[in-house]
TIMARVO-478960 format. One line per field, with one value per atom (N, C-alpha, C, O): residue number from 0; residue in one letter; atom name; x, y, z. Coordinates in steps of 0.2 Angstrom, whole numbers, plus 5000, padded with zeros to 4 digits. Layout:
// residues N
k: c(NUM_...)
r: c(A_...)
a: c(CA_...)
px: c(X_...)
py: c(Y_...)
pz: c(Z_...)
This chain:
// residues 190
k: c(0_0_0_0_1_1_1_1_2_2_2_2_3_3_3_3_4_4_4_4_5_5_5_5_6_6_6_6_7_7_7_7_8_8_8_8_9_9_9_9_10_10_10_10_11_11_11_11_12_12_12_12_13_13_13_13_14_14_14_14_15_15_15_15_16_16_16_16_17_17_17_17_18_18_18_18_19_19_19_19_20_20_20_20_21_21_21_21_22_22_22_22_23_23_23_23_24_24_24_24_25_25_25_25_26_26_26_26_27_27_27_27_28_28_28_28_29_29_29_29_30_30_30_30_31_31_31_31_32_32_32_32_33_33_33_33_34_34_34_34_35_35_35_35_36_36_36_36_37_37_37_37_38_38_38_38_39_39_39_39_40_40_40_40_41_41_41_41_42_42_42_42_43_43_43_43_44_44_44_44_45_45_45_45_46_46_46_46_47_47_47_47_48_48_48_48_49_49_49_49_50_50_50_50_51_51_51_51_52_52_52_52_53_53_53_53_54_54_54_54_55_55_55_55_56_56_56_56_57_57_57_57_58_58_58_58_59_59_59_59_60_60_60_60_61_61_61_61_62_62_62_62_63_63_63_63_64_64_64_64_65_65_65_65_66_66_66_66_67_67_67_67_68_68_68_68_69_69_69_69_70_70_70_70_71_71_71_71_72_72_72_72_73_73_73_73_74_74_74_74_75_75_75_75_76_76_76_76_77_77_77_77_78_78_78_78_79_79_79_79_80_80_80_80_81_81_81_81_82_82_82_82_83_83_83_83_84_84_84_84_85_85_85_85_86_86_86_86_87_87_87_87_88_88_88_88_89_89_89_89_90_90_90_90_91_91_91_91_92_92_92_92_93_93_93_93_94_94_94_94_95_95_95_95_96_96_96_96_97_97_97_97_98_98_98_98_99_99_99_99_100_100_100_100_101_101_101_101_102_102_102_102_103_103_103_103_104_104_104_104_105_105_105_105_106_106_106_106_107_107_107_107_108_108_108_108_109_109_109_109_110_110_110_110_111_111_111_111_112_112_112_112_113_113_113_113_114_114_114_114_115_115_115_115_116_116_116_116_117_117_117_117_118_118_118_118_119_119_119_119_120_120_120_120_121_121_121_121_122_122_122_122_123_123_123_123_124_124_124_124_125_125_125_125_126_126_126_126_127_127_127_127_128_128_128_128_129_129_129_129_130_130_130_130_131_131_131_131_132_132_132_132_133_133_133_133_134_134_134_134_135_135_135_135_136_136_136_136_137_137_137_137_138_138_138_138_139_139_139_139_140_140_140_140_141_141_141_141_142_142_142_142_143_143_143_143_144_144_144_144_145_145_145_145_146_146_146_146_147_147_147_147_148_148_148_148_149_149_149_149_150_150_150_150_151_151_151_151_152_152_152_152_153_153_153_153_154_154_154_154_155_155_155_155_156_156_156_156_157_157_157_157_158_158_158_158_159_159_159_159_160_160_160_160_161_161_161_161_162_162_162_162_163_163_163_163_164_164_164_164_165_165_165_165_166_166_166_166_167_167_167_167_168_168_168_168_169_169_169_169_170_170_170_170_171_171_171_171_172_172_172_172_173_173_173_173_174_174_174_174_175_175_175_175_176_176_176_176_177_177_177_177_178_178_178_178_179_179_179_179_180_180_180_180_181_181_181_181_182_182_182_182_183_183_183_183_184_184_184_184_185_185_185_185_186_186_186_186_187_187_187_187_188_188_188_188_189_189_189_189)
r: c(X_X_X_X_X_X_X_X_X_X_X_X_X_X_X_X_X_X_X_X_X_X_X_X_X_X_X_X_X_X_X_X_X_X_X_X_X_X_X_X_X_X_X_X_X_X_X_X_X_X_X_X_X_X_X_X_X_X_X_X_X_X_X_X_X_X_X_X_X_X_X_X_X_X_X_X_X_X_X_X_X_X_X_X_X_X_X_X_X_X_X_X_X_X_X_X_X_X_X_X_X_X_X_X_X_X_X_X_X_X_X_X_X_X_X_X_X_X_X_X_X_X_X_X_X_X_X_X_X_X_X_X_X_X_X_X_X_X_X_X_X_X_X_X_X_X_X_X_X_X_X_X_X_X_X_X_X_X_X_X_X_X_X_X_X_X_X_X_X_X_X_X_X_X_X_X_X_X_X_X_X_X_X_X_X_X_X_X_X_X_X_X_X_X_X_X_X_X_X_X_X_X_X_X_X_X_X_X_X_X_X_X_X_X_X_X_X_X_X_X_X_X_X_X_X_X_X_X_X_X_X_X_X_X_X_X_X_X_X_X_X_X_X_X_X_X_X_X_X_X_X_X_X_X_X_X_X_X_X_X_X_X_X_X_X_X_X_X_X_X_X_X_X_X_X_X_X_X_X_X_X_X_X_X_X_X_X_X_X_X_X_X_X_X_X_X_X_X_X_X_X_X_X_X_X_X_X_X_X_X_X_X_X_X_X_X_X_X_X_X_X_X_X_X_X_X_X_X_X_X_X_X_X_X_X_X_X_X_X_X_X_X_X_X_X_X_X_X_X_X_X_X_X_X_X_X_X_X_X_X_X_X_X_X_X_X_X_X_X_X_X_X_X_X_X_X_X_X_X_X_X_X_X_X_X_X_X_X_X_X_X_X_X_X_X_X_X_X_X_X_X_X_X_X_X_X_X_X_X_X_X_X_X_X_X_X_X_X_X_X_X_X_X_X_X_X_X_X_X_X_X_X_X_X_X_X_X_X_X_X_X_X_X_X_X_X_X_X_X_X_X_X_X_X_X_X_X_X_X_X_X_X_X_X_X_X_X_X_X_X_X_X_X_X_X_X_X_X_X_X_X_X_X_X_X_X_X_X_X_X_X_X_X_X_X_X_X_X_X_X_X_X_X_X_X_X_X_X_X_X_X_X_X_X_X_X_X_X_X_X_X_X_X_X_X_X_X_X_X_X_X_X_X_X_X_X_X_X_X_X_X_X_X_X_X_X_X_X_X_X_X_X_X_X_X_X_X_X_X_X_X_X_X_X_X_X_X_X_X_X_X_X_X_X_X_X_X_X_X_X_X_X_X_X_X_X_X_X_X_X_X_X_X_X_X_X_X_X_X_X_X_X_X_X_X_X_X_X_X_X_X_X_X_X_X_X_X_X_X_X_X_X_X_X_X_X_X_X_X_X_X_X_X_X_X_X_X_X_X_X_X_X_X_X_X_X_X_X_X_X_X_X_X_X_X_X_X_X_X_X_X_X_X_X_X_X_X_X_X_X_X_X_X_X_X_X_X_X_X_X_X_X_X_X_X_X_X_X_X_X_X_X_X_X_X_X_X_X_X_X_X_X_X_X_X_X_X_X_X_X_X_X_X_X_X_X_X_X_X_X_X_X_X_X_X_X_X_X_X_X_X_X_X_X_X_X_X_X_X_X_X_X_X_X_X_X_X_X_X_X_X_X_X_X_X_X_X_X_X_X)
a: c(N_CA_C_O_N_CA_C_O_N_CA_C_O_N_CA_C_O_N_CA_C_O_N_CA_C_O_N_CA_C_O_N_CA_C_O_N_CA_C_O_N_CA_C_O_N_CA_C_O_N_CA_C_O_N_CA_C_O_N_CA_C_O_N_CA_C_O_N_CA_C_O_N_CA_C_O_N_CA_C_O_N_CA_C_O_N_CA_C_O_N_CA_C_O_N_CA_C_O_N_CA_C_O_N_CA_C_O_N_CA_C_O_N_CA_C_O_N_CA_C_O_N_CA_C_O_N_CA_C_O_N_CA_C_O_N_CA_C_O_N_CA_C_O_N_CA_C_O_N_CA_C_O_N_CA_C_O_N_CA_C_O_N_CA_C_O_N_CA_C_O_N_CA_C_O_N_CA_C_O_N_CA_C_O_N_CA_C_O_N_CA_C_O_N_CA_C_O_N_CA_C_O_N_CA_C_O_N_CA_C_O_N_CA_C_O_N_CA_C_O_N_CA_C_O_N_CA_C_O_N_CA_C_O_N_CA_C_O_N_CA_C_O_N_CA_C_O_N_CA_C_O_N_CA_C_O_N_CA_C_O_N_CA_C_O_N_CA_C_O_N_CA_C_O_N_CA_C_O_N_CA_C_O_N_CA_C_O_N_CA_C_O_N_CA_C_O_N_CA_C_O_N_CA_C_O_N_CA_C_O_N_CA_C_O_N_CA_C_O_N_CA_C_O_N_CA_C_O_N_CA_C_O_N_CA_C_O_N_CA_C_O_N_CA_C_O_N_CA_C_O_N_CA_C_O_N_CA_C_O_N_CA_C_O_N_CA_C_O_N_CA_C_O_N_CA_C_O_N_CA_C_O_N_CA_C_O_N_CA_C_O_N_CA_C_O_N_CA_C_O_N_CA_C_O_N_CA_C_O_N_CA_C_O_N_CA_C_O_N_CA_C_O_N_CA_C_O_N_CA_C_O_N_CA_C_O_N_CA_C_O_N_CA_C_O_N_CA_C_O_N_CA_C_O_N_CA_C_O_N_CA_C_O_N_CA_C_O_N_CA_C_O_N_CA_C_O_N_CA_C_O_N_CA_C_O_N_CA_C_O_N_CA_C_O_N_CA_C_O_N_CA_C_O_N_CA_C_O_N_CA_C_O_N_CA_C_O_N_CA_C_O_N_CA_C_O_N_CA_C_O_N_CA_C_O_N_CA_C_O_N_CA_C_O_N_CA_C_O_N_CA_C_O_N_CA_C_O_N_CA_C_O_N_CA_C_O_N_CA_C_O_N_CA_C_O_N_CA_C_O_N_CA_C_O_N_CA_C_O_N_CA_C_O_N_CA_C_O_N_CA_C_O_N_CA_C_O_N_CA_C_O_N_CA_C_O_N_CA_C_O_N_CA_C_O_N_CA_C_O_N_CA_C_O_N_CA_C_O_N_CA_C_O_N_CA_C_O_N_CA_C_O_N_CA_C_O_N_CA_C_O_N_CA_C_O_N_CA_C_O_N_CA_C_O_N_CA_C_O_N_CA_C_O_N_CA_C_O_N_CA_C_O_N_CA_C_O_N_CA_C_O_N_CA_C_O_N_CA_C_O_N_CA_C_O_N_CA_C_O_N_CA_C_O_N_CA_C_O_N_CA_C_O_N_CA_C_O_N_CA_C_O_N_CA_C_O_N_CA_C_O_N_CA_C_O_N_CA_C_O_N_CA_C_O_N_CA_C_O_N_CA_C_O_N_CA_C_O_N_CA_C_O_N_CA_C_O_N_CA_C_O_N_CA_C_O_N_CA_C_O_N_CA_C_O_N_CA_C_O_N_CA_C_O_N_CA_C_O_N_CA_C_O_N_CA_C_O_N_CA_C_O_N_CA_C_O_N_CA_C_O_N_CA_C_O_N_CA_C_O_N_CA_C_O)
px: c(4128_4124_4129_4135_4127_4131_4127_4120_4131_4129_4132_4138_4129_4132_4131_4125_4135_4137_4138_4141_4134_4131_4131_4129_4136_4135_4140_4145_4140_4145_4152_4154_4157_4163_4166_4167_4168_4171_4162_4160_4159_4152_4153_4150_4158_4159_4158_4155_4159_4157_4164_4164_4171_4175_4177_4181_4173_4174_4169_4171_4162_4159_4160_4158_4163_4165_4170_4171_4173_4180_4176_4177_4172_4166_4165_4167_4160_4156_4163_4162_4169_4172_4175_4176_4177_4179_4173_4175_4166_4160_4157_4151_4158_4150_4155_4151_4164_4167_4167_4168_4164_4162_4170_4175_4168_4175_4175_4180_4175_4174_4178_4183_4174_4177_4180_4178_4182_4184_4186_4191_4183_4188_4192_4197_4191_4196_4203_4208_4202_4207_4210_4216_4207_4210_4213_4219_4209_4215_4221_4226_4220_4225_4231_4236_4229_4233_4239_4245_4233_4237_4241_4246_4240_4244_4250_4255_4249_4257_4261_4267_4258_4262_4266_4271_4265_4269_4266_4270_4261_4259_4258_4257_4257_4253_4248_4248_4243_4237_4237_4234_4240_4242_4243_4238_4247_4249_4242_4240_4240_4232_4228_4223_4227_4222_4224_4220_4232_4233_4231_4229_4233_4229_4222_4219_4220_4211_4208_4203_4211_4208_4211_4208_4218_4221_4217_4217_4214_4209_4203_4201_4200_4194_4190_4184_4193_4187_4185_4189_4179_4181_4183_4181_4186_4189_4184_4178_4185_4181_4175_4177_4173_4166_4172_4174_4175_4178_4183_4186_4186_4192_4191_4196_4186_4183_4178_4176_4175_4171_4178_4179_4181_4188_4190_4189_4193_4195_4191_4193_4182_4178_4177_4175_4178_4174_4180_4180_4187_4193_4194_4197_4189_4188_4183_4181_4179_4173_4173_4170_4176_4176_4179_4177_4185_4184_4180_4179_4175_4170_4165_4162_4163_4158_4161_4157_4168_4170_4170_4172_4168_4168_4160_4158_4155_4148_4145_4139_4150_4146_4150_4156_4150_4153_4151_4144_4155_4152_4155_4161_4152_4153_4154_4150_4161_4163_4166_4172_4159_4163_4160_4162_4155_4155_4147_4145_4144_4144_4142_4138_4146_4144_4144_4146_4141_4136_4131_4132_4123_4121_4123_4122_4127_4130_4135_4136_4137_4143_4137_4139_4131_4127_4124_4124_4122_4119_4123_4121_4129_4136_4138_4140_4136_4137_4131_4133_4123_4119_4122_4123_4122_4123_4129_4128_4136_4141_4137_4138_4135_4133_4126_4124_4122_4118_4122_4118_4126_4131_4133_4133_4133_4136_4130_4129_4126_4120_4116_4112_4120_4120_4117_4115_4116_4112_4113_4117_4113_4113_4107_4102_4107_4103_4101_4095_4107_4103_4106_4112_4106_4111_4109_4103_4114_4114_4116_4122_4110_4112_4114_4110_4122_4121_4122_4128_4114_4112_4116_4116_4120_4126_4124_4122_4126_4125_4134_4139_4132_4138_4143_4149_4140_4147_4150_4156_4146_4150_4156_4160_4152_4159_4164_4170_4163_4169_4174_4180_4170_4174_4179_4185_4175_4179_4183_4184_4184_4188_4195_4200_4195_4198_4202_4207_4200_4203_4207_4214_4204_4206_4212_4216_4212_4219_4222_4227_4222_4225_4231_4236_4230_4232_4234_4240_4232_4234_4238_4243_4237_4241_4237_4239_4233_4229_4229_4225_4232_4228_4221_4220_4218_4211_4206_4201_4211_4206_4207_4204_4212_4210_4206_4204_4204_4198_4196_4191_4200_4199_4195_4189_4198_4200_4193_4190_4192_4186_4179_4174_4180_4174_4172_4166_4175_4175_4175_4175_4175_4170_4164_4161_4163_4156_4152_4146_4153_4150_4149_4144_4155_4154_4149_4143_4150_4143_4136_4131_4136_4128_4125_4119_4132_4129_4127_4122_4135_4133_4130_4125_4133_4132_4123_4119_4123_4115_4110_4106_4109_4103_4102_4096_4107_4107_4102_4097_4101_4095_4088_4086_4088_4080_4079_4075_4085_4087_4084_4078_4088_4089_4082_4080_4080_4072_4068_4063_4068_4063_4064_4059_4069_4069_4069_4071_4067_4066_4070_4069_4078_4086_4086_4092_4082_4087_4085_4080_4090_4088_4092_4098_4088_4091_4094_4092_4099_4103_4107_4111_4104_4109_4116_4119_4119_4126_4131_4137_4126_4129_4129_4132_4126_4125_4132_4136_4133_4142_4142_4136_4149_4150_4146_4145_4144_4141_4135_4133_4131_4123_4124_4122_4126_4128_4127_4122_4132_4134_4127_4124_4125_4119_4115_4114_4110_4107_4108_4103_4115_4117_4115_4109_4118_4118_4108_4106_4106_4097_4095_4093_4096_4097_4099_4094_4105_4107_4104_4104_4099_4096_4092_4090_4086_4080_4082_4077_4087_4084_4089_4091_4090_4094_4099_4101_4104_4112_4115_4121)
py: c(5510_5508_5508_5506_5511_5512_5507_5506_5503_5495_5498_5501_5497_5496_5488_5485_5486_5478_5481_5485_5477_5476_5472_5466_5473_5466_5466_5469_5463_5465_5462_5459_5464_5461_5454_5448_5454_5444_5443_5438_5446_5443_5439_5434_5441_5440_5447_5447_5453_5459_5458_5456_5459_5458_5454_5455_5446_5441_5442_5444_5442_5447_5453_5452_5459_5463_5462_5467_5459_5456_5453_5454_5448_5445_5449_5449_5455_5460_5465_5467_5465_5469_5466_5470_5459_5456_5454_5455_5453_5448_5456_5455_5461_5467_5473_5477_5475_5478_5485_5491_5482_5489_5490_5489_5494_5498_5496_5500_5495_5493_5498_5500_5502_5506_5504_5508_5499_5496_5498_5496_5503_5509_5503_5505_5495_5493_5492_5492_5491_5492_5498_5498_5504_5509_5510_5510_5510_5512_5507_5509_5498_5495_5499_5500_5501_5504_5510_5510_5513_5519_5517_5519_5514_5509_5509_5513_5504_5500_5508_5508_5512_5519_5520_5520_5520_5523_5530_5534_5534_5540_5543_5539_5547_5551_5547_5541_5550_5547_5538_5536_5532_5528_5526_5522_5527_5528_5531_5527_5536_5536_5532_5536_5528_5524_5515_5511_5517_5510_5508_5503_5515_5514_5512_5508_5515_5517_5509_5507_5506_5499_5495_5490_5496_5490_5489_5484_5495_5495_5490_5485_5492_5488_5495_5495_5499_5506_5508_5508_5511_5513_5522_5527_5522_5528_5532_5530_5539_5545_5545_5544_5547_5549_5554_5551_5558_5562_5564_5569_5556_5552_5546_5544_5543_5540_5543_5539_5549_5548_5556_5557_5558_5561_5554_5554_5549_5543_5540_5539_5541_5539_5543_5542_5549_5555_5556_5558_5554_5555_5550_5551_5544_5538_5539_5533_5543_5544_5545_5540_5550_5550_5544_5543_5540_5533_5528_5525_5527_5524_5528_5524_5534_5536_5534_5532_5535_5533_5525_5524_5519_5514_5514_5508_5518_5515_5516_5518_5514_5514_5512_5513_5509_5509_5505_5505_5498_5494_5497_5496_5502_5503_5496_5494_5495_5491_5492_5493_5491_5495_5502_5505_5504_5510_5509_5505_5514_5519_5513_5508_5515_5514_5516_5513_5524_5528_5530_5529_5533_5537_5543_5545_5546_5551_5552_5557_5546_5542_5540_5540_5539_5536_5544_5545_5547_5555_5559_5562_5558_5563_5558_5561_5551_5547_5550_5556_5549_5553_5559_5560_5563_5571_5573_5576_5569_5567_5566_5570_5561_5558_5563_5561_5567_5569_5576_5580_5578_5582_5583_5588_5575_5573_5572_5572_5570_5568_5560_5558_5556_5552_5549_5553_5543_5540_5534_5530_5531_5523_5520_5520_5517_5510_5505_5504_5501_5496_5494_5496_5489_5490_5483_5482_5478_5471_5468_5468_5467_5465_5459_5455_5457_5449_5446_5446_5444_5440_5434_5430_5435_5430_5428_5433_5423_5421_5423_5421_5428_5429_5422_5421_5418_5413_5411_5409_5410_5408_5411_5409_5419_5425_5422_5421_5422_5424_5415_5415_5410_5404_5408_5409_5409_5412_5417_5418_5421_5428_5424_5425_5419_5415_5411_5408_5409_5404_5410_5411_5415_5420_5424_5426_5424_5428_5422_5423_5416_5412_5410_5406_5414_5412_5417_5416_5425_5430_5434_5437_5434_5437_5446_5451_5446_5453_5455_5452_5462_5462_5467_5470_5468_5467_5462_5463_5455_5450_5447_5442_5450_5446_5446_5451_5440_5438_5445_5448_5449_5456_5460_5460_5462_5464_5466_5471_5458_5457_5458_5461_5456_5458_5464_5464_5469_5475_5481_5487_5475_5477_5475_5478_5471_5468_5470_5470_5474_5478_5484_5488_5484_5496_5492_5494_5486_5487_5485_5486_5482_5482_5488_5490_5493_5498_5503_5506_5505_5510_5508_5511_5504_5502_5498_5500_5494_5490_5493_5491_5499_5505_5506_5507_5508_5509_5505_5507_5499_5495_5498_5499_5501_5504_5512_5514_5514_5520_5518_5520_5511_5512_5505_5503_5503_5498_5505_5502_5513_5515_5519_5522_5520_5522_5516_5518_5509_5504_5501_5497_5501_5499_5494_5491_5490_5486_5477_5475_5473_5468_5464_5465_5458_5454_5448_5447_5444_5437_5433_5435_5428_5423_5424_5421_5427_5426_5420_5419_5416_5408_5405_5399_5406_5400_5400_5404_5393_5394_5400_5402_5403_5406_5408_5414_5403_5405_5405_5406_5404_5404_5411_5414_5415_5422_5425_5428_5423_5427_5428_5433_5421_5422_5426_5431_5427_5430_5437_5440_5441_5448_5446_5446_5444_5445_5446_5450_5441_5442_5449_5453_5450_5458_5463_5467_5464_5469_5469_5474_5463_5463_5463_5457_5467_5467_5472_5474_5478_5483_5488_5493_5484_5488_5489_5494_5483_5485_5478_5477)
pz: c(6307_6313_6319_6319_6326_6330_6335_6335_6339_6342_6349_6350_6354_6360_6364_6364_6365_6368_6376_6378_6379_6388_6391_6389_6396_6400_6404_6402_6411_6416_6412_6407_6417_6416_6412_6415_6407_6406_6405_6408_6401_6399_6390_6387_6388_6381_6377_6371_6379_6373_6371_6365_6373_6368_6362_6358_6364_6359_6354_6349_6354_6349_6346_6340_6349_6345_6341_6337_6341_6337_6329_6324_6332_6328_6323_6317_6327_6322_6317_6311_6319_6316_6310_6305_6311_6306_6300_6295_6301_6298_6298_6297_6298_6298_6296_6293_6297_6295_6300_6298_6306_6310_6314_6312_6318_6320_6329_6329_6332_6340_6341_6338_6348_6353_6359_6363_6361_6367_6373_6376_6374_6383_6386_6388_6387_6391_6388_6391_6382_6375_6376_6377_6376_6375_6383_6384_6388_6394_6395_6397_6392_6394_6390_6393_6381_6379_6384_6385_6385_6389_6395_6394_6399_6404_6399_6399_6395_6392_6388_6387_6387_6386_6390_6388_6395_6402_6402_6405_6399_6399_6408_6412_6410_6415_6415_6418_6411_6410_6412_6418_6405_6408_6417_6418_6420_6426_6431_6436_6430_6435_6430_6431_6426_6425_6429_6431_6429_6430_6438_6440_6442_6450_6451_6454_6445_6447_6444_6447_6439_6438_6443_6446_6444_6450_6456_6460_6456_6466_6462_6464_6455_6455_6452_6450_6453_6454_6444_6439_6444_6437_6435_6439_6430_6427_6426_6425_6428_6428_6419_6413_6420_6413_6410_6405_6411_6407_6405_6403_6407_6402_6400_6398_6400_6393_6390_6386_6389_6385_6378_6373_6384_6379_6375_6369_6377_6375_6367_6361_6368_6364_6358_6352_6362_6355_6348_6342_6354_6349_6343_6338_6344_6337_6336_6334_6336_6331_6327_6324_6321_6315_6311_6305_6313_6313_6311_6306_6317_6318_6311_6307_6311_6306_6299_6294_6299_6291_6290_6285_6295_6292_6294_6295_6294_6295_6301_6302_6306_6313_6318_6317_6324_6329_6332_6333_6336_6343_6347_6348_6352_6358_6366_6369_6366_6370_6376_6378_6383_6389_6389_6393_6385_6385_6382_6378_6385_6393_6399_6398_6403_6409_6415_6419_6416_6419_6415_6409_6418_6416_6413_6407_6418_6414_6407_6403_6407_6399_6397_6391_6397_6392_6387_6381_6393_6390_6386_6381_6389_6384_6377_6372_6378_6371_6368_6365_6368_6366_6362_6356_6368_6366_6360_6355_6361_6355_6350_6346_6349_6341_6340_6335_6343_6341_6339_6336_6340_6338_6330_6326_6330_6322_6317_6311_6322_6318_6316_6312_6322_6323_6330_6335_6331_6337_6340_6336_6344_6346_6342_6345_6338_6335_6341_6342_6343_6347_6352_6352_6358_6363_6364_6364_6364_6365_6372_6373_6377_6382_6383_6382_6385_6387_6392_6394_6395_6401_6402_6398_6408_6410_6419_6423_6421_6428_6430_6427_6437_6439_6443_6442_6445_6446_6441_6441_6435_6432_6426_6422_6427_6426_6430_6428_6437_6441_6439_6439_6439_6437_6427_6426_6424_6420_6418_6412_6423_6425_6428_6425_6433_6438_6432_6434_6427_6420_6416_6416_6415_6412_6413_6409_6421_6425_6424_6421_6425_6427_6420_6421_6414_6406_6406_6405_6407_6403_6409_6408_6414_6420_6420_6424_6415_6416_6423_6427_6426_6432_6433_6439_6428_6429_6431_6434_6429_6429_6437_6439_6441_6447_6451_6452_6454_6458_6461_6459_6467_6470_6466_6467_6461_6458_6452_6450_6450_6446_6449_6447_6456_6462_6463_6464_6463_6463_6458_6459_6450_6445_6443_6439_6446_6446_6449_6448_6456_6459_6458_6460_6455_6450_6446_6446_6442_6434_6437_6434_6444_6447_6450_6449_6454_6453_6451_6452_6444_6441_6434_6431_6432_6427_6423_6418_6428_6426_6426_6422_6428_6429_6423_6421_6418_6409_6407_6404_6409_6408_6403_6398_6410_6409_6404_6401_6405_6400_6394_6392_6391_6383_6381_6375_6387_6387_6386_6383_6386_6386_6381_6378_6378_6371_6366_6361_6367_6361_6360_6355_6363_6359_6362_6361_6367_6370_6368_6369_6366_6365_6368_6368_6371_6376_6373_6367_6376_6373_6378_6382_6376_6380_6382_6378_6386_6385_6387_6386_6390_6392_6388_6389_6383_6376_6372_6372_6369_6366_6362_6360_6359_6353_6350_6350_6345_6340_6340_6335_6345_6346_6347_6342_6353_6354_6349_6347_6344_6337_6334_6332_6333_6329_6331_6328_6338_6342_6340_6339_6340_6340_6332_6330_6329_6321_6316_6312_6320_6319_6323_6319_6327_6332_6326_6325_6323_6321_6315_6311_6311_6304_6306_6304_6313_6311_6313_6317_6314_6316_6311_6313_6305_6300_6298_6295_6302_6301_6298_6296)
C-alpha cells in the first residue's frame, strides 16, 4: 500500500509516520528528512537546499522527486510506502503518479490532517524553541505555510476526484489520530 500523509507544516505527518512504520512495517519517504539529511552532508546539493529552506521557500520538483524515486525499490520491497512531505505541487503529484505507474504501482490513499493554523504556529514556536531546527522558526514556518496554501492545498481536489482522499482530525491527541489513519488504511486494504 502506498499511503500519502497531508497536511500543512508541524501538522503531525512525521509523528504518524513513525507510527505507521514501526506498527504496519511501512517504509516513510520523508523529503524533510531527506533534504535535512543532505544539509548535515555538507554536500553541494546539501548547501543549496539549505538556502532555499532557510528563506521559507520550497525545493525544486526535480530534486525531490530525484530524492523520492531513489527509495522506491526500498519502499516496494517492504510492501509500500508513506509518502511524507511529498508531493507537494501538482506537478510532484503527476510525476509520483507517473513513477509508480511505471513500476506498476499507485497511490492507495492520501490522509488529510485537518489542523487550525494558530495552533500550528503556537506549536512550531514550542518546537523551535526545543530542537533549534531552523526550519521551524516563526519567519521562516510562515512562509511555509504560505508555499502549502499555495501550492500545496490545491492537491486537495486532485486525489478527492480520484477517490483517495480521507479526512482526520489532526487536532485530536495522538492516538485518536492514529486510530482514525489506522481504521482509513483497513478499509481500503492496507
Amino acid at each position: 500500500m502506498n499511503l500519502i500523509l497531508f497536511g500543512p507544516p508541524a501538522a503531525g505527518k512525521g509523528t504518524q509516520a513513525k507510527r505507521l512504520v514501526d506498527n504496519r512495517r511501512m517504509i516513510q519517504l520523508s523529503t524533510g528528512d531527506m533534504l535535512r539529511a543532505a544539509i548535515a552532508s555538507g554536500s553541494d546539493l546539501g548547501r543549496r537546499v539549505e538556502g532555499i529552506m532557510s528563506r521559507g521557500e520550497l525545493v525544486t520538483d526535480e530534486i525531490v522527486v530525484n530524492l523520492i524515486e531513489a527509495r522506491l525499490p526500498e519502499a516496494e520491497a517492504a510492501g509500500g510506502a508513506i509518502f511524507d512531505g511529498f508531493p507537494r505541487t501538482l506537478g510532484q503529484a503527476r510525476a509520483l503518479d507517473d513513477m509508480l505507474a511505471g513500476r506498476g504501482r499507485k497511490i492507495d490513499l492520501v490522509v488529510r490532517l485537518d489542523v487550525d493554523e494558530v495552533a500550528l504556529k503556537a506549536r512550531v514556536a514550542g518546537r523551535f524553541a526545543e530542537s533549534g531546527r531552523p526550519d521551524d522558526n516563526p519567519v521562516s514556518f510562515e512562509q511555509r505555510l504560505v508555499a502549502y496554501n499555495r501550492d500545496t492545498a490545491p492537491l486537495l481536489p486532485y486525489y478527492e476526484a480520484q477517490g483517495k482522499l480521507v479526512r482526520v482530525d489532526g487536532m485530536a491527541n495522538v492516538e485518536a489520530v492514529a486510530s482514525a489513519i489506522d481504521a482509513a488504511l483497513d478499509s481500503h486494504g492496507g
